[in-house]
C-alpha positions as CSV (number, residue, x, y, z in Angstrom):
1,X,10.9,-13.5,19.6
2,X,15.0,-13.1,19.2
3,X,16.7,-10.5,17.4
4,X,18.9,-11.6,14.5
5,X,20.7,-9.6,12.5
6,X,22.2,-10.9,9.0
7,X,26.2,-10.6,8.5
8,X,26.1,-8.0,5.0
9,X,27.7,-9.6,1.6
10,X,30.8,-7.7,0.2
11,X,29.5,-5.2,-2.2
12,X,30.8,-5.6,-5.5
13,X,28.0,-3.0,-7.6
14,X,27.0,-0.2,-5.3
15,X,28.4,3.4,-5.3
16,X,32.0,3.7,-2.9
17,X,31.3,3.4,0.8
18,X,30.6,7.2,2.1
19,X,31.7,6.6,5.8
20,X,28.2,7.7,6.7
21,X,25.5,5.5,8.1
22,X,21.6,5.1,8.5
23,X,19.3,3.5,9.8
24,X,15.7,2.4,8.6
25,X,13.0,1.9,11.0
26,X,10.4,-0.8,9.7
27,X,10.9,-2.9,6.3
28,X,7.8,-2.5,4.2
29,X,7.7,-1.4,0.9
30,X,8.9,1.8,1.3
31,X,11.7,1.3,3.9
32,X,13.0,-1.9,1.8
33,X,13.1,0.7,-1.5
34,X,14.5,3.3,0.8
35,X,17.6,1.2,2.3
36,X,17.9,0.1,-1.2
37,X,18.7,3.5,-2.7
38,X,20.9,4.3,0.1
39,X,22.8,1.3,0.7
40,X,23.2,1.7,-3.6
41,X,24.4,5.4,-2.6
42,X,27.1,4.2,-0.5
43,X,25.7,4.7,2.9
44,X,26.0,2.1,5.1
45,X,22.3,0.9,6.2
46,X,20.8,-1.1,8.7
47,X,16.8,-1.8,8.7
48,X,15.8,-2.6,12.0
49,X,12.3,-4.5,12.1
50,X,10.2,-5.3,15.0
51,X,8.4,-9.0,13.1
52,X,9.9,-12.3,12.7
53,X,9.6,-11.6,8.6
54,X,10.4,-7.7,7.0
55,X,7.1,-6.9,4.2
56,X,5.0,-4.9,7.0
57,X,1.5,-5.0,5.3
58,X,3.0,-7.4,3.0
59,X,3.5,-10.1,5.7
60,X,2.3,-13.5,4.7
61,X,1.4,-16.9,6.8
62,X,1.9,-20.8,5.4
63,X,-0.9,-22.5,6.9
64,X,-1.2,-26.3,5.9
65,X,0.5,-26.1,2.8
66,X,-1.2,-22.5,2.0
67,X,0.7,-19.1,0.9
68,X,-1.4,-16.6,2.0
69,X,-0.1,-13.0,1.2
70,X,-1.9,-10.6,4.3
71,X,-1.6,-7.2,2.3
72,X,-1.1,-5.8,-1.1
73,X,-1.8,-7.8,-3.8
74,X,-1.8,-5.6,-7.1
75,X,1.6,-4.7,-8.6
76,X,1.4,-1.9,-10.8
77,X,4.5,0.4,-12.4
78,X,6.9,-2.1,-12.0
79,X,9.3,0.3,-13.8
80,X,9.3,1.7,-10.2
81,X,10.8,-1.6,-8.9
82,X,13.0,-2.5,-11.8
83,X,14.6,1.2,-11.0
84,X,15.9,-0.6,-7.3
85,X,18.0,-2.9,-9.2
86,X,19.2,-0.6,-11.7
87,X,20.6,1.4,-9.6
88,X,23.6,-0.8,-9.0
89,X,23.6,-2.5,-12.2
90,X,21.2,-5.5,-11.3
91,X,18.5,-6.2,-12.9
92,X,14.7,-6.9,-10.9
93,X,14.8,-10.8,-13.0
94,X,17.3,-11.8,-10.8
95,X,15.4,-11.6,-7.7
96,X,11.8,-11.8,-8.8
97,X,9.4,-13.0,-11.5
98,X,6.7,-10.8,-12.4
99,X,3.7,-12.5,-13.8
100,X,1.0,-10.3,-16.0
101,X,-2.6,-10.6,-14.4
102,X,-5.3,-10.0,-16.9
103,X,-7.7,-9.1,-16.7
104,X,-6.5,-6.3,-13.8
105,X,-10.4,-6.8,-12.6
106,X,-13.4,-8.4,-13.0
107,X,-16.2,-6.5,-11.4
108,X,-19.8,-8.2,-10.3
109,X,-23.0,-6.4,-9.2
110,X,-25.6,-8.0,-7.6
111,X,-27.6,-8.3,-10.4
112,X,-25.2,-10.7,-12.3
113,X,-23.4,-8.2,-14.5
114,X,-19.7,-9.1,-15.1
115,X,-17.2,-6.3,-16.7
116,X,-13.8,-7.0,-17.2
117,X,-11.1,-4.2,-17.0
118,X,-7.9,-4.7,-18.9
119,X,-5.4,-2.5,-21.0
120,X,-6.9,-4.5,-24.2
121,X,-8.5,-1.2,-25.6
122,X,-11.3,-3.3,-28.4
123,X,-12.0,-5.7,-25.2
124,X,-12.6,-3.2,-23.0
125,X,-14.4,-1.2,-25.2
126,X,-16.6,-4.1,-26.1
127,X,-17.5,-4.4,-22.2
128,X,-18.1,-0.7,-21.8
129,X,-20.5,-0.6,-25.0
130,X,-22.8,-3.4,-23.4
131,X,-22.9,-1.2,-20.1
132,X,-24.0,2.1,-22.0
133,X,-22.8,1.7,-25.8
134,X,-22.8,6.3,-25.3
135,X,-20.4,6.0,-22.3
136,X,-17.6,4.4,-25.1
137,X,-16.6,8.0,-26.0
138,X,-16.8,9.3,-22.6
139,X,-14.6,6.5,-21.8
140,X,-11.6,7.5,-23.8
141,X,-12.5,11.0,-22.7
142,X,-11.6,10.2,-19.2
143,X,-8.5,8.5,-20.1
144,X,-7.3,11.4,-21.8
145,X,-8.0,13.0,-18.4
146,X,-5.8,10.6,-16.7
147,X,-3.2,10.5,-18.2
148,X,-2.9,14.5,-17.8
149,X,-3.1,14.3,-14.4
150,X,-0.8,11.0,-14.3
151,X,1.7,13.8,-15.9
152,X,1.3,16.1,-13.1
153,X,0.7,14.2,-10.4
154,X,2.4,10.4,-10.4
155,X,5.5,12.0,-13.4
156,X,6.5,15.4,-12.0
157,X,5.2,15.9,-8.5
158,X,5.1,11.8,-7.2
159,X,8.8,11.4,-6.4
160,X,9.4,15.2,-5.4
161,X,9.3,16.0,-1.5
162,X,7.1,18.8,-0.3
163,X,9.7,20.5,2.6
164,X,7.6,24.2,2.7
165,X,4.8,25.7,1.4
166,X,5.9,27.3,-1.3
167,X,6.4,24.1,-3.2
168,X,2.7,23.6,-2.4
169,X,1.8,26.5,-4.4
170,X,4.1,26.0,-7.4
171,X,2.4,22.9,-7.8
172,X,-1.1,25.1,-7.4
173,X,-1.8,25.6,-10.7
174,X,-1.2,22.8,-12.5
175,X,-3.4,20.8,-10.1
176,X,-6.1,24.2,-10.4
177,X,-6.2,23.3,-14.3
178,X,-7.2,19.3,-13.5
179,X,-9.5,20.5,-11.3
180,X,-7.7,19.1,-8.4
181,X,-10.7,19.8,-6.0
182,X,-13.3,17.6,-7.2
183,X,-13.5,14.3,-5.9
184,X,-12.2,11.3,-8.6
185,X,-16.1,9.9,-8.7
186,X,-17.8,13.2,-9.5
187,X,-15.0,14.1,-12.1
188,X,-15.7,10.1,-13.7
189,X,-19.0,11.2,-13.1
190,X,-18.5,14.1,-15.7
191,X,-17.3,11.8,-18.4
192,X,-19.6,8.5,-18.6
193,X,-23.5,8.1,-17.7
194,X,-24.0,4.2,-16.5
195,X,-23.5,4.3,-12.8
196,X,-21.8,0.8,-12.8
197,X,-19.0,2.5,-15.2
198,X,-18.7,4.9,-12.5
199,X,-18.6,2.4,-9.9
200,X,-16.5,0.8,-12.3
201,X,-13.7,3.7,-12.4
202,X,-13.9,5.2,-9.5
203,X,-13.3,2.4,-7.0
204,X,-9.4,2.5,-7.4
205,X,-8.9,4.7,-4.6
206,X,-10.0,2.2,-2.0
207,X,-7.1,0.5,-2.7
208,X,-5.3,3.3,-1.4
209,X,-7.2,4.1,1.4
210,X,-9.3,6.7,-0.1
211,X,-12.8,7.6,-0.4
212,X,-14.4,8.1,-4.1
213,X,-16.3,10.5,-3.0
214,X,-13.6,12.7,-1.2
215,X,-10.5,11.7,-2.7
216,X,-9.0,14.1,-5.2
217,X,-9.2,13.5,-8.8
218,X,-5.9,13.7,-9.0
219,X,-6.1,9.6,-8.6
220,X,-7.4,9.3,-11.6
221,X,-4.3,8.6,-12.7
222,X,-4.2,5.0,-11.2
223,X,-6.6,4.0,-14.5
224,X,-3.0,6.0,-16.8
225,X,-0.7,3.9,-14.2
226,X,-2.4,0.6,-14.7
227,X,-2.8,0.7,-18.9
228,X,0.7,1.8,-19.3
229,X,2.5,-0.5,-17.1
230,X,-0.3,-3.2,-16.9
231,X,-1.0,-5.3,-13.4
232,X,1.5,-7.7,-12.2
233,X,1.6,-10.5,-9.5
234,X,5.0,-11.5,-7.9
235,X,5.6,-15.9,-8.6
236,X,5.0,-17.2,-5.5
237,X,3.1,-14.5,-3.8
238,X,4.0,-10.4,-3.0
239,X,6.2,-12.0,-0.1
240,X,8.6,-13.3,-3.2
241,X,8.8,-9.0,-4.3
242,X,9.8,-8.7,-0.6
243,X,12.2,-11.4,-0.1
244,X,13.4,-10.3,-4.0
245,X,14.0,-7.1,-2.4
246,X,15.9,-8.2,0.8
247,X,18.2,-10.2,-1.1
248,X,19.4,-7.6,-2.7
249,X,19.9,-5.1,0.0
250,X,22.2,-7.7,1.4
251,X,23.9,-8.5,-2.1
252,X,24.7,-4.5,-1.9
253,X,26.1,-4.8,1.9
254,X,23.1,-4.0,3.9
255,X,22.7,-4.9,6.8
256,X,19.0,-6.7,8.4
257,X,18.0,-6.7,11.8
258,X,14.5,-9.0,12.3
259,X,12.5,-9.6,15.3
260,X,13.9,-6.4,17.1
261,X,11.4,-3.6,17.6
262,X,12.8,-0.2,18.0
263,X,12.1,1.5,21.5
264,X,13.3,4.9,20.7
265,X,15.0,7.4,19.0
266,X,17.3,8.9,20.4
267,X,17.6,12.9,20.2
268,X,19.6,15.8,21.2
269,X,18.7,19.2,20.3
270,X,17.6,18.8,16.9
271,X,19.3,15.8,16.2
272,X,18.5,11.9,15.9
273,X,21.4,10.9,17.9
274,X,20.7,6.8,18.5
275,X,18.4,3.8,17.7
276,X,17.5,1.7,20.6
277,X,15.7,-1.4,20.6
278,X,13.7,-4.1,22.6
279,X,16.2,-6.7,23.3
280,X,18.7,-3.5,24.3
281,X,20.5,-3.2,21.0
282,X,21.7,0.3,20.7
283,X,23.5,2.4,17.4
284,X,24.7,5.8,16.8
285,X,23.6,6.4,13.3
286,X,24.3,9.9,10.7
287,X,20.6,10.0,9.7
288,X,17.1,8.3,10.6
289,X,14.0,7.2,8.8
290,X,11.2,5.6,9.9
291,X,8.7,3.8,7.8
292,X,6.8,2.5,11.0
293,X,3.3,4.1,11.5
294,X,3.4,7.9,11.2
295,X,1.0,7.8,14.9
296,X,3.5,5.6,16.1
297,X,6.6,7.3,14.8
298,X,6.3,10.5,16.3
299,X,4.4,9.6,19.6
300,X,6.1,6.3,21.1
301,X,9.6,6.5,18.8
302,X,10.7,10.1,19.3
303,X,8.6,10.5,23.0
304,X,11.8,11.5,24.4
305,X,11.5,14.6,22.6
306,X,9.6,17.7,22.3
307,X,9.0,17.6,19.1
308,X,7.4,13.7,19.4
309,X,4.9,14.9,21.3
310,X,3.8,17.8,19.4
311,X,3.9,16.3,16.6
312,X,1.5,13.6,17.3
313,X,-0.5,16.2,19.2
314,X,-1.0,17.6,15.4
315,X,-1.4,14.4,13.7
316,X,-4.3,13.2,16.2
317,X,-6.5,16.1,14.5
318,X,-6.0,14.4,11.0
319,X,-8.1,11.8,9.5
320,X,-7.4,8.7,8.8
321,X,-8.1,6.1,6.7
322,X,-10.8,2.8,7.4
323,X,-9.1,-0.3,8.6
324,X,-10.0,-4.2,7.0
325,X,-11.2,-7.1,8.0
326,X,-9.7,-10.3,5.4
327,X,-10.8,-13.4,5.7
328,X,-8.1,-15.7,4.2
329,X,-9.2,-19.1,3.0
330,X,-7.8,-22.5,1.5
331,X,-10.6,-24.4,-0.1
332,X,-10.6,-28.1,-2.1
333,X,-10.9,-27.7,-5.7
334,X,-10.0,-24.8,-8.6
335,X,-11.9,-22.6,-10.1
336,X,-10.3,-21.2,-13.6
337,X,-13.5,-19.2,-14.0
338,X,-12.8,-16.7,-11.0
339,X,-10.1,-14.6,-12.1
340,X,-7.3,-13.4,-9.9
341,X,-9.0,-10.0,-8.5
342,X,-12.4,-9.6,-8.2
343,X,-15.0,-6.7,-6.8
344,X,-18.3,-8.2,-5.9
345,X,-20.0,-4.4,-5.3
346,X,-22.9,-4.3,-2.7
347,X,-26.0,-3.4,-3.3
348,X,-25.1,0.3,-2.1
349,X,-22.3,2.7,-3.4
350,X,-22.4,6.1,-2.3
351,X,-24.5,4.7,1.0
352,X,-21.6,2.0,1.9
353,X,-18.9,4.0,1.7
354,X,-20.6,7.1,4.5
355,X,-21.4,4.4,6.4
356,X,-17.7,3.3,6.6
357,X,-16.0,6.8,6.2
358,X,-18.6,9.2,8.0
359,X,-20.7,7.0,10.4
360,X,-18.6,4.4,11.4
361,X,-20.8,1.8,11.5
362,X,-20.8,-1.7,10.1
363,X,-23.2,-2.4,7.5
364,X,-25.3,-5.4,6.8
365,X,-24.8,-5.3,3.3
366,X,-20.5,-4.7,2.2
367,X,-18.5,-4.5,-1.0
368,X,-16.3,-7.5,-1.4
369,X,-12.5,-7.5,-2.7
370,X,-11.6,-11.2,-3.9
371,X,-8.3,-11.9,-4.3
372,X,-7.4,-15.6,-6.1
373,X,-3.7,-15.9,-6.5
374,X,-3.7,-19.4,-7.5
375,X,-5.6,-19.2,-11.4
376,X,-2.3,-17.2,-12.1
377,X,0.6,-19.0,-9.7
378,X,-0.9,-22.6,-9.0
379,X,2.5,-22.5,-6.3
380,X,0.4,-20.8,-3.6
381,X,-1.7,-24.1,-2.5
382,X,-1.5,-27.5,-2.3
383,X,-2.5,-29.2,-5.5
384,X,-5.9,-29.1,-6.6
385,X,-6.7,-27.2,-4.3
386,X,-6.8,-23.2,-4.0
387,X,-5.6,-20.1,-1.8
388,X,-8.2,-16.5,-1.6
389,X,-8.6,-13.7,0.6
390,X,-11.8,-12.0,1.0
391,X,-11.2,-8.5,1.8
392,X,-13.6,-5.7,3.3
393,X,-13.3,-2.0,4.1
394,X,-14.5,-1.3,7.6
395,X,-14.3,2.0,9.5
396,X,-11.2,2.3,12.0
397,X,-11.2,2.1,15.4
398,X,-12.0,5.6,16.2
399,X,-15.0,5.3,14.6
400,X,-16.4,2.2,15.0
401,X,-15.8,0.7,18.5
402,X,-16.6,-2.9,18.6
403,X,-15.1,-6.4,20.2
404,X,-13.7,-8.1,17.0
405,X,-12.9,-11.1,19.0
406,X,-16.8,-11.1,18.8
407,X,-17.8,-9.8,15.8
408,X,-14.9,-11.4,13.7
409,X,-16.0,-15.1,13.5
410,X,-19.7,-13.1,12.7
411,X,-18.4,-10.9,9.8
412,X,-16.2,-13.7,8.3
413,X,-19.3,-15.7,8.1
414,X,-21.4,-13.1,6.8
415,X,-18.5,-12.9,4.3
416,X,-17.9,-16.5,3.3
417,X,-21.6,-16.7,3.3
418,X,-21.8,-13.9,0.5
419,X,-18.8,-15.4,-1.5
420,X,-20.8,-18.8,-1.6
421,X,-23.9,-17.0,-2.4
422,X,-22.4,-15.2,-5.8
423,X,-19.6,-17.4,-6.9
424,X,-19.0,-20.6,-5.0
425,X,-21.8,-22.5,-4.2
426,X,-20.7,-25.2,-1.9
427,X,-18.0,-23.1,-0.5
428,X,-18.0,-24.0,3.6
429,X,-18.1,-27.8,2.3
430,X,-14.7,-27.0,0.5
431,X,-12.7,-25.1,3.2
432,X,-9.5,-27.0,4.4
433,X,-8.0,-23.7,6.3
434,X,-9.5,-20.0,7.1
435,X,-8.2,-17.3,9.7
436,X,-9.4,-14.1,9.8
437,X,-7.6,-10.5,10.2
438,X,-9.0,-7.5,11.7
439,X,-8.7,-3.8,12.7
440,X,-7.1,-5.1,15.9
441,X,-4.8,-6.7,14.1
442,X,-3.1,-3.6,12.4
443,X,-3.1,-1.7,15.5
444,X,-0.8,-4.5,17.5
445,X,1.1,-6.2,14.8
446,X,1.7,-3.1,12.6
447,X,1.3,-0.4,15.5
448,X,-1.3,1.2,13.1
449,X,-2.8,4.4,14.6
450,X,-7.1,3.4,15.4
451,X,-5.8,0.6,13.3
452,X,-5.8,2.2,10.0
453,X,-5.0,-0.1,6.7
454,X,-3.5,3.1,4.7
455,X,-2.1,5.6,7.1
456,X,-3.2,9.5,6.8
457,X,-7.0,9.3,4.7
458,X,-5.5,10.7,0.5
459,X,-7.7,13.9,1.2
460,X,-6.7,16.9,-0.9
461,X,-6.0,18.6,2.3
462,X,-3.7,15.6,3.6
463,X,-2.0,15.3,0.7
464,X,1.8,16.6,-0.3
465,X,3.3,19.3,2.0
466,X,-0.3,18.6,4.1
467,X,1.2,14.9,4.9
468,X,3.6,14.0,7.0
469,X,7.4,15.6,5.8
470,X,9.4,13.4,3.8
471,X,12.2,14.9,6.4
472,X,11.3,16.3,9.1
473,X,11.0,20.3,10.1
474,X,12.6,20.3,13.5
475,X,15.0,17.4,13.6
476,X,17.6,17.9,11.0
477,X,18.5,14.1,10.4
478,X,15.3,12.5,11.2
479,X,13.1,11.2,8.0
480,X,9.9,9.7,7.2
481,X,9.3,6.9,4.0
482,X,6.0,4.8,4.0
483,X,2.1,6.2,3.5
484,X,2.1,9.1,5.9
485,X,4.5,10.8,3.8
486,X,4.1,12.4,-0.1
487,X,2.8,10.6,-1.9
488,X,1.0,8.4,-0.1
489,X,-0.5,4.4,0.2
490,X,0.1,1.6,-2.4
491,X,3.0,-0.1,-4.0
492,X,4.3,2.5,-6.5
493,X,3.6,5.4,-3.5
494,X,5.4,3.7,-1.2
495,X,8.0,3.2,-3.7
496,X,7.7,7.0,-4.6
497,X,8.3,8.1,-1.1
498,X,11.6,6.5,-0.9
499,X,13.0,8.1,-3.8
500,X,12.0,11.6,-2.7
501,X,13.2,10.6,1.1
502,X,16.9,9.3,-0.2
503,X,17.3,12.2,-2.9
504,X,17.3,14.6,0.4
505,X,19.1,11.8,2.6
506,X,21.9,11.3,0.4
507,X,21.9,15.3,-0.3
508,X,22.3,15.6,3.6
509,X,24.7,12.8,3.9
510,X,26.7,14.0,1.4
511,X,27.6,17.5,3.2
């Protein structure tokens, strides 16, 4: 792999070069929005990242005329985005088209029951009634729930970066009053009867990393996130929202370093000094921020200091959250009856999910998350023909210890298998490409600690000043973006981080 770095544009739109300089380690999500703000802020920014293509979880692969997107596929509060662009007078349209998904989801159970959730209140309504016609009130109950704690927790605490605990108990109350304690499926358990409704609104947090049964209710406010901003997919794939992205950290005069992974961070005393990197590449920089792993961050980046080691010492007690195994798949033919996300729930709930976040073993049965990008954006296969992923939670490798170069062609049978079963019935006839990706996968592409999908696990007690610092305590100039920092996994908390993380950046720089 050789290092390239792209020459920066002139910089007609951001704020007045500062004379200070960063650099980002890693370009997912949240170090793309991070070197966006500060690049916008005046700071001159270089992201430095260790693949041949920036995105992190939202890598993607063209395989025989396939797009096939490897991680986040639901776009929701694209306000969040748009807010990159504004910044420096652009405008999000420019770089990207956003595309409306609806419905957000259509969920199946085994026993052939369909419900569709969208932000169409009658509609949804109508699907809830014919689930338990009672569970219609307790319904708009609960969304009068989420959207309190949506005020509290996504509004005035999801951008704001927990430095000490005192902040932590400010918040205290407020979260006390939503009953912050209780996990989101009991507190949706509290509001409608039918189990599938709870099922039904209660699975969100997967998508984050987090168990329904553990994580806090304060999640609830994914269901406020989603009917106010809607669900969104990016033409041509979440890679387009990345390359979108990019193109205008250049436009603003950043500076892109690919195919380079960082070696170390250099530190003296309580400073990050220098960045160094595989192919020898080394920069004296004002201020650091890492959006690599948290694990990885603090135990292989900084191990030249005491405060690496320590550090990771601390964060090997944590939890964290399952890894995945997707089976991506090209197959002959479309299918403008299977809409663009699915959940095809398992014949277990509760059962599944201890088996995946407590035992750590792999199940028989599994909980399936389809993903079918071309109904909405025909662009991602060849024509006539159709791109999915099939997607499956799976414990992480320090809880469930087995050879996926063995077990992965099983389980992405078993998978397919299941997929053909439910919804396409002469699926392995129809397959013109498939690969699969597993646990192994995140931990040596992504350096993800056990290979975990979502960082730190969203527990109540991993959560704001209990996550990793958005800067850190002991070196001065050395932050963290990504989700092992407030607030955590998924698009818009990615997205989050990086605003707290550049508020105190450019508050720092600025001294």
């Amino acid at each position: 792999m050789t290092a390239h770095t792209t020459i920066p544009h002139p910089n007609p739109s951001a704020t007045a070069p500062t004379g200070k300089t960063a650099c980002v380690v890693g370009s997912g999500f949240g170090g793309l929005a991070l070197a966006i703000r500060l690049q916008s802020g005046g700071i001159a920014t270089t992201l430095v990242e260790a693949r041949d293509k920036p995105g992190g979880r939202a890598y993607f692969w063209e395989r025989d005329g396939f797009t096939f997107d490897a991680g986040p596929t639901v776009i929701t509060d694209p306000d969040c985005l748009k807010e990159l662009w504004a910044l420096s007078g652009h405008d999000l349209a420019e770089d990207v088209e956003l595309m409306p998904v609806t419905p957000f989801y259509r969920l199946n159970w085994p026993d052939g029951t369909n419900f569709d959730y969208s932000n169409d209140e009658e509609q949804l309504f109508r699907e809830i009634a014919q689930l338990n016609p009672a569970d219609v009130a307790g319904y708009q109950r609960f969304l009068e729930y989420s959207a309190a704690v949506y005020e509290e927790g996504y509004v005035k605490l999801g951008h704001v970066p927990f430095l000490d605990f005192k902040s932590m108990l400010k918040a205290a109350p407020a979260l006390a009053k939503q009953q912050a304690w209780r996990s989101v499926y009991s507190m949706v358990s509290s509001f409608v009867e039918s189990e599938k409704l709870r099922e039904a609104l209660s699975f969100h947090t997967l998508l984050v990393g987090g168990n329904p049964m553990k994580t806090s209710s304060i999640y609830a406010l994914i269901h406020k996130l989603e009917k106010d901003g809607g669900v969104w997919w990016a033409k041509g794939g979440t890679n387009q929202l990345v390359a979108g992205m990019v193109r205008h950290f250049e436009r603003l005069g950043g500076t892109m370093r690919m195919g380079d992974p960082v070696t170390q961070i250099h530190t003296v005393g309580k400073r990050a000094t220098e960045v160094e990197t595989h192919s020898g590449w080394r920069q004296r920089f004002d201020a650091v921020a890492s959006n690599a792993d948290i694990m990885h961050s603090y135990k292989d980046l900084l191990a030249g200091s005491k405060r690496g080691a320590d550090y990771a010492k601390s964060l090997a007690k944590k939890s964290f959250s399952p890894s995945l195994f997707v089976v991506h798949f090209g197959l002959k033919g479309s299918w403008p009856g299977i809409p663009h996300h699915m959940i095809l729930f398992g014949p277990r709930y509760k059962e599944l999910l201890e088996d995946i976040y407590d035992h750590g073993v792999l199940p028989a049965d599994f909980s399936v998350y389809l993903h079918h990008p071309t109904v909405t954006d025909p662009s991602m296969a060849p024509e006539g023909m159709s791109t999915f992923y099939a997607l499956v939670p799976v414990a992480h490798m320090g809880k469930l210890s087995v050879d996926w170069e063995e077990m992965g062609p099983v389980l992405e049978k078993r998978i397919l298998d299941e997929v053909e079963r439910r919804l396409i019935p002469d699926l392995h006839d129809r397959i013109v490409t498939k690969f699969h990706y597993a646990p192994r996968d995140f931990a040596m592409d992504l350096n993800a600690h056990l290979g975990s999908a979502f960082s730190l696990e969203p527990l109540l007690t991993q959560s704001a000043w209990f996550r990793g610092h958005n800067r850190d305590d002991v070196i001065d100039n050395f932050y963290l973006v990504g989700a092992g920092t407030h607030p955590g996994a998924g698009i818009p908390g990615v997205v989050g981080s990086a605003k707290a993380t550049a508020g105190l950046m450019l508050e720092d720089l600025a001294v």
